[in-house]
One Martini backbone bead per residue (centre of mass of N, CA, C, O) as a GRO file, in nm:
protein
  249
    1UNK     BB    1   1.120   3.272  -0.337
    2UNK     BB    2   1.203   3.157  -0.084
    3UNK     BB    3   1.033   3.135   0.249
    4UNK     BB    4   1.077   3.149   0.615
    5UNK     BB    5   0.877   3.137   0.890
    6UNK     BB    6   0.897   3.045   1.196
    7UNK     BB    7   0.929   2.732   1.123
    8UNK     BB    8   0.716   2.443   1.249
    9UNK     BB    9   0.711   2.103   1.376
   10UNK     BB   10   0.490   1.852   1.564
   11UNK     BB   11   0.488   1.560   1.729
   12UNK     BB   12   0.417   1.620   1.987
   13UNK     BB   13   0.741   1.593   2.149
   14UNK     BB   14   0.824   1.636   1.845
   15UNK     BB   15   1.089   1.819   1.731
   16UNK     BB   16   1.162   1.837   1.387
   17UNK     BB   17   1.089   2.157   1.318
   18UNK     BB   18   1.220   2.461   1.411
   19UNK     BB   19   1.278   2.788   1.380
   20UNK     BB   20   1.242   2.834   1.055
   21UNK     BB   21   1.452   3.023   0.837
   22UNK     BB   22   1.432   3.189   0.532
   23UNK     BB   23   1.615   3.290   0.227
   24UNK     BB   24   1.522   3.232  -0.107
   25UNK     BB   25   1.679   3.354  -0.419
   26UNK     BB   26   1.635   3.396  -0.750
   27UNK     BB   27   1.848   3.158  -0.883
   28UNK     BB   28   1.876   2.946  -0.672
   29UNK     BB   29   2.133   2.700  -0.508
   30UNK     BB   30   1.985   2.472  -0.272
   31UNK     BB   31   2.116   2.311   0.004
   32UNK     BB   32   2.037   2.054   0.201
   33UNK     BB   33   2.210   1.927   0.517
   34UNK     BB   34   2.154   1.635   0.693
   35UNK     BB   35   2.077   1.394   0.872
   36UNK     BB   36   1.918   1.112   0.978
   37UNK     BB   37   1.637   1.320   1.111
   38UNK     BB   38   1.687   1.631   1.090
   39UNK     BB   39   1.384   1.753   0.931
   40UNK     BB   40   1.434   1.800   0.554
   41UNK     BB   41   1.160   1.633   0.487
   42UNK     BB   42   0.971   1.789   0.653
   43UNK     BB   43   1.031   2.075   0.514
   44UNK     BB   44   0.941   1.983   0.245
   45UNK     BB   45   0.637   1.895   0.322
   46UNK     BB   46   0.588   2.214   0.377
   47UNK     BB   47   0.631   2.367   0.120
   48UNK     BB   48   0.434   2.193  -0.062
   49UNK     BB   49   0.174   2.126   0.110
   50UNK     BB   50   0.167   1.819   0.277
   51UNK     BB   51   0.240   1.966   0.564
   52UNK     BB   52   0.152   2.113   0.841
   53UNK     BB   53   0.221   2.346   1.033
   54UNK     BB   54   0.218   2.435   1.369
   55UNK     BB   55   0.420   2.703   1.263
   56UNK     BB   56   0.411   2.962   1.069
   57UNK     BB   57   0.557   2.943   0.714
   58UNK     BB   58   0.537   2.953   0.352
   59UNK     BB   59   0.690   3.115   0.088
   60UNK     BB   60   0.620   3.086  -0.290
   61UNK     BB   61   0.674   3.391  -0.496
   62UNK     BB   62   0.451   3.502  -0.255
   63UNK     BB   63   0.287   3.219  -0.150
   64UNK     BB   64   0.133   3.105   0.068
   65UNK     BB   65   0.091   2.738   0.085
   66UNK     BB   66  -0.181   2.736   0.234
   67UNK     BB   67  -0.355   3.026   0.160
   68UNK     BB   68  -0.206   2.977  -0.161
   69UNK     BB   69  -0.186   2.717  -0.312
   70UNK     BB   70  -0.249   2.703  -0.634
   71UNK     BB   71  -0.055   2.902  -0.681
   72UNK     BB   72   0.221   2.819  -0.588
   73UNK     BB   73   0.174   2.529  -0.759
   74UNK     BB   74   0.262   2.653  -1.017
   75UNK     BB   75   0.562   2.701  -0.952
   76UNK     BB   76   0.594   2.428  -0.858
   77UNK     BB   77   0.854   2.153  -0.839
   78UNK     BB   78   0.860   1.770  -0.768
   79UNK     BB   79   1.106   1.550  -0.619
   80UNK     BB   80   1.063   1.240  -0.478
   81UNK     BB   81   1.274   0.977  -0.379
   82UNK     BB   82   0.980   0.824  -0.413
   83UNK     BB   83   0.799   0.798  -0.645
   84UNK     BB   84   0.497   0.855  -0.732
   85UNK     BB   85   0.315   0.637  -0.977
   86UNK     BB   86   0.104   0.505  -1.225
   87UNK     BB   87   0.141   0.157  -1.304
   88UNK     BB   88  -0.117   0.165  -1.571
   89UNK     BB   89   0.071   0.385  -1.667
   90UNK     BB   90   0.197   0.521  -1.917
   91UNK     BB   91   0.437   0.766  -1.964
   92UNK     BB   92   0.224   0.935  -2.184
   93UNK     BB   93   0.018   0.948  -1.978
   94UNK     BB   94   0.128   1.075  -1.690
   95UNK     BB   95   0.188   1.369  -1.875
   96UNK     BB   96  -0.105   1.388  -1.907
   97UNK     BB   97  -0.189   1.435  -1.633
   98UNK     BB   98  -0.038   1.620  -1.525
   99UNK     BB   99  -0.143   1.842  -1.706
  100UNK     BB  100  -0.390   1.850  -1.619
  101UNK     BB  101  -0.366   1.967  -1.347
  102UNK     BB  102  -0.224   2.237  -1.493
  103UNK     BB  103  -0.397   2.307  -1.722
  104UNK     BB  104  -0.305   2.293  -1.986
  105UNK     BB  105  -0.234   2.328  -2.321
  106UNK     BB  106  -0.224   2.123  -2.591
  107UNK     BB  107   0.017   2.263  -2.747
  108UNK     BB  108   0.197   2.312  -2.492
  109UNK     BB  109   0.206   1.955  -2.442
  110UNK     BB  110   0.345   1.890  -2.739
  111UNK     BB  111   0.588   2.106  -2.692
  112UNK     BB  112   0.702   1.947  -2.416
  113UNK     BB  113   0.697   1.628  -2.393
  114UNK     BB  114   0.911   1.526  -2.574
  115UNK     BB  115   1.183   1.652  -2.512
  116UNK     BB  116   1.190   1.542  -2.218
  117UNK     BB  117   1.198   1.288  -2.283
  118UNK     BB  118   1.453   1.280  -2.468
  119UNK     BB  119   1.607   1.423  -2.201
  120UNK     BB  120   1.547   1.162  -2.028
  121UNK     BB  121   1.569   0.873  -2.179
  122UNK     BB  122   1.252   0.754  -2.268
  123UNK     BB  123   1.086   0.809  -2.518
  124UNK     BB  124   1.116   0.417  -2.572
  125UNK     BB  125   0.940   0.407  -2.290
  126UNK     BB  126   0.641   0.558  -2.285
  127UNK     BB  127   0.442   0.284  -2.424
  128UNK     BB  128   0.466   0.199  -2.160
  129UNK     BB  129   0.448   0.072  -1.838
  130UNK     BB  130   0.538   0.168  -1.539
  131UNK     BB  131   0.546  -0.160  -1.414
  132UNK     BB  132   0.861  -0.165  -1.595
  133UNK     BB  133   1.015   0.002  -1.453
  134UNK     BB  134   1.275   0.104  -1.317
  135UNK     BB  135   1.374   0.327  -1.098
  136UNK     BB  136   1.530   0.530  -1.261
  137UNK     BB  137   1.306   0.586  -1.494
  138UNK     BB  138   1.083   0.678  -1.254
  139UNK     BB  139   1.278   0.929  -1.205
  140UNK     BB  140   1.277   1.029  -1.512
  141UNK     BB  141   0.951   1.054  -1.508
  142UNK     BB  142   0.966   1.274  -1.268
  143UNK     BB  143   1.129   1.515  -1.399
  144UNK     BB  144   0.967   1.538  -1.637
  145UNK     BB  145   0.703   1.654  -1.527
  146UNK     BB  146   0.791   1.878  -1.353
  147UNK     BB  147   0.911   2.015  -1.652
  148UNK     BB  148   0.608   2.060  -1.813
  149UNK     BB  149   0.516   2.370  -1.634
  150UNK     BB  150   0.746   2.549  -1.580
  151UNK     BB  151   0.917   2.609  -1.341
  152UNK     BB  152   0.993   2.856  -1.035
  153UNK     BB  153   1.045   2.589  -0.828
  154UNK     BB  154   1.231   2.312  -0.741
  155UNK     BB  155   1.174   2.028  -0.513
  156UNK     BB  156   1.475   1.775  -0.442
  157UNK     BB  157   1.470   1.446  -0.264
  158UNK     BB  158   1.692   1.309  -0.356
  159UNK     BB  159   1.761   1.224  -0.656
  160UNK     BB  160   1.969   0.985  -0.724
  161UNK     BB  161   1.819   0.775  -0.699
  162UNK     BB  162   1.902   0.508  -0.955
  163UNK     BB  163   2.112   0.677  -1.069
  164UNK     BB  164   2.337   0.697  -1.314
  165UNK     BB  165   2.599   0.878  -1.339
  166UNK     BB  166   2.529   1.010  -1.589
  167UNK     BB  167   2.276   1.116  -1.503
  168UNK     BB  168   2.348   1.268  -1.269
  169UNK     BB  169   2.534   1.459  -1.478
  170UNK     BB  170   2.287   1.566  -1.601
  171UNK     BB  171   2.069   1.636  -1.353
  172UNK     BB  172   2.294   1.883  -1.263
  173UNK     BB  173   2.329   2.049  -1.553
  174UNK     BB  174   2.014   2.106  -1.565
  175UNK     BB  175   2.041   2.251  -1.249
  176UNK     BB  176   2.226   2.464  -1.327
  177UNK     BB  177   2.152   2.583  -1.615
  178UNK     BB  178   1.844   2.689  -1.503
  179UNK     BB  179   1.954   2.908  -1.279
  180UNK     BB  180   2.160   3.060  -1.447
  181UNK     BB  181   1.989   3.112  -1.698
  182UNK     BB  182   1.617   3.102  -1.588
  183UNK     BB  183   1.538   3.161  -1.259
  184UNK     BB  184   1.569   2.920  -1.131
  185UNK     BB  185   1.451   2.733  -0.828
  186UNK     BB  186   1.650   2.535  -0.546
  187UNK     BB  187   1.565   2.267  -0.369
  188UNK     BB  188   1.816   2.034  -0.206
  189UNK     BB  189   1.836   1.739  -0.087
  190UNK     BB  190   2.130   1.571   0.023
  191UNK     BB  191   2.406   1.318   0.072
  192UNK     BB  192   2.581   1.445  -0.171
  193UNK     BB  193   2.827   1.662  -0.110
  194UNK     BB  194   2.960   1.672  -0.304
  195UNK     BB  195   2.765   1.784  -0.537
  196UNK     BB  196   2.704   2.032  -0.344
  197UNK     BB  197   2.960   2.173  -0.336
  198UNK     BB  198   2.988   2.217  -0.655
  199UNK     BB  199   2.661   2.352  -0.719
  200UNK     BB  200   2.604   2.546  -0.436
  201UNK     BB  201   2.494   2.877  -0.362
  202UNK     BB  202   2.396   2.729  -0.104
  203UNK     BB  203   2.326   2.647   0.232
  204UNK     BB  204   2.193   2.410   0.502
  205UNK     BB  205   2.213   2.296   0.813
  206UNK     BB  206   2.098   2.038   0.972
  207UNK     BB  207   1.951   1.930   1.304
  208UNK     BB  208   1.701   1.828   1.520
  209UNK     BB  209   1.563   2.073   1.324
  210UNK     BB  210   1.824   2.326   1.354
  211UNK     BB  211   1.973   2.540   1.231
  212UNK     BB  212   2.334   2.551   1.202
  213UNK     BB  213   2.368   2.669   0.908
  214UNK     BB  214   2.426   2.942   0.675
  215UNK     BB  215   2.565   2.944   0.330
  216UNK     BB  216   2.814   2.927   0.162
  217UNK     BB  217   3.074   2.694   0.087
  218UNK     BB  218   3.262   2.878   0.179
  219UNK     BB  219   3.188   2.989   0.446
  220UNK     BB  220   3.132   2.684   0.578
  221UNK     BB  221   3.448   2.635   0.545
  222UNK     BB  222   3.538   2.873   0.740
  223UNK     BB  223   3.455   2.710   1.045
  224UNK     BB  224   3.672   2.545   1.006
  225UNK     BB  225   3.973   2.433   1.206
  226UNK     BB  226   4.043   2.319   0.933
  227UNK     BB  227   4.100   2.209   0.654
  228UNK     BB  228   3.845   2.084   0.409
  229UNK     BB  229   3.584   1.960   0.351
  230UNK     BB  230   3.244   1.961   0.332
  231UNK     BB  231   3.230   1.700   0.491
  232UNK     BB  232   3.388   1.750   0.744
  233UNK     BB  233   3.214   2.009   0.797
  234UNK     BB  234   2.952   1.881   0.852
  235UNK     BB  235   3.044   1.673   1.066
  236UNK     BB  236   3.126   1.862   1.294
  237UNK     BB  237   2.857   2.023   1.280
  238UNK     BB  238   2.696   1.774   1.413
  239UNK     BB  239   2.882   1.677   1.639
  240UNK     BB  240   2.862   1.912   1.818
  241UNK     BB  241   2.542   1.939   1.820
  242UNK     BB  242   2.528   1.677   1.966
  243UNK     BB  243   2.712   1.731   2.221
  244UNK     BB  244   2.554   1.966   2.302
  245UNK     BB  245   2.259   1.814   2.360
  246UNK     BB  246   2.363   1.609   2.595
  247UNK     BB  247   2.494   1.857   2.779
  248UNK     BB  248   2.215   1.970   2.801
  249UNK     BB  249   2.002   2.017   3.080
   0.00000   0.00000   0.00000
């Protein structure tokens, strides 16, 4: 569902993401894992159509992301770290514009507005201005959004931001068993590694720009010199790739 051929990305002499190859299939939940600059967010946004390869590909769904953008970008929701949201709209008018992105028919969005305002707990404050929302708040009306055209890819940029705990583990279990029931495919990249052990049906760890690990969690938990958490191994492998990095002539 998500397919990433020899995807880089270059700023002048900086390589962010190097020679990124993924196949991520359908109903998979996979999380991306690296330091803060390791890549992550620059892949995301290659990802969506945010921002061009200097070279490679980005293939979702069947749609390469450049060369078939509208096509993609009907499967694809996207949540990220810091939604941008439009401050003098109310909750109500957001998901009304959304919908019109994405052509929705009128029928459509009033049978799926307002369940998701109430599945995301704002729906009490949907006919409020957005200039008026908490961060948390914002992010759920983030959520909300993305799930209003039924995506088959969601891509979400560290999502628990601002979410109270609670919140935390709704948007978990909500994006488990969309994955599991209905073969939701999740890209999520993400620095809370317990909460990516639980969920995750795949891994991808980067540093550097360069993938250096995929598997699933035991997969990973495998590679380590002694039993630990994700944490630990994760530690290790980014630990090792920069004193390689260091050493490397």
């Amino acid at each position: 569902m998500i397919i990433t051929e020899h995807l880089n990305k270059h700023f002048g002499a900086k390589v962010a993401v190097e020679n990124l190859d993924l196949d991520i299939p359908a109903g998979t939940f996979f999380c991306f894992l690296g330091p803060n600059g390791a890549g992550k967010t620059t892949t995301i946004t290659m990802l969506t159509g945010l921002l061009h390869p200097s070279s490679g590909r980005a293939v979702l769904g069947g749609f390469d992301i450049q060369k078939q953008a509208v096509e993609a970008k009907r499967l694809l929701g996207y949540v990220p770290d810091h939604p941008f949201l439009y401050d003098k709209l109310t909750g109500n008018e957001f998901m009304r514009f959304v919908a019109g992105l994405y052509r929705m028919k009128p029928a459509d969005f009033d049978s799926r507005c307002a369940p998701l305002l109430e599945m995301f707990e704002i729906a009490s404050v949907a006919d409020q201005l957005i200039e008026d929302y908490s961060h948390g708040m914002r992010q759920k009306l983030s959520f909300a959004s993305c799930f209003l055209h039924d995506p088959k890819i969601v891509i979400v940029d560290e999502p628990w931001v601002g979410l109270d705990p609670k919140n935390i583990r709704f948007v978990k279990d909500f994006l488990r068993r969309k994955c599991r029931e209905e073969g939701l495919t999740v890209f999520m990249s993400t620095h809370t590694l317990s909460i990516a052990e639980e969920v995750a049906d795949q891994i991808g760890i980067i540093n550097n720009g360069r993938l250096l690990q995929l598997g699933s969690v035991s997969e990973i938990k495998a590679l380590s010199r002694r039993p630990g958490s994700l944490e630990d191994i994760f530690l290790e492998i980014t630990r090792d790739s920069a004193e390689d990095e260091v050493s490397a002539p």
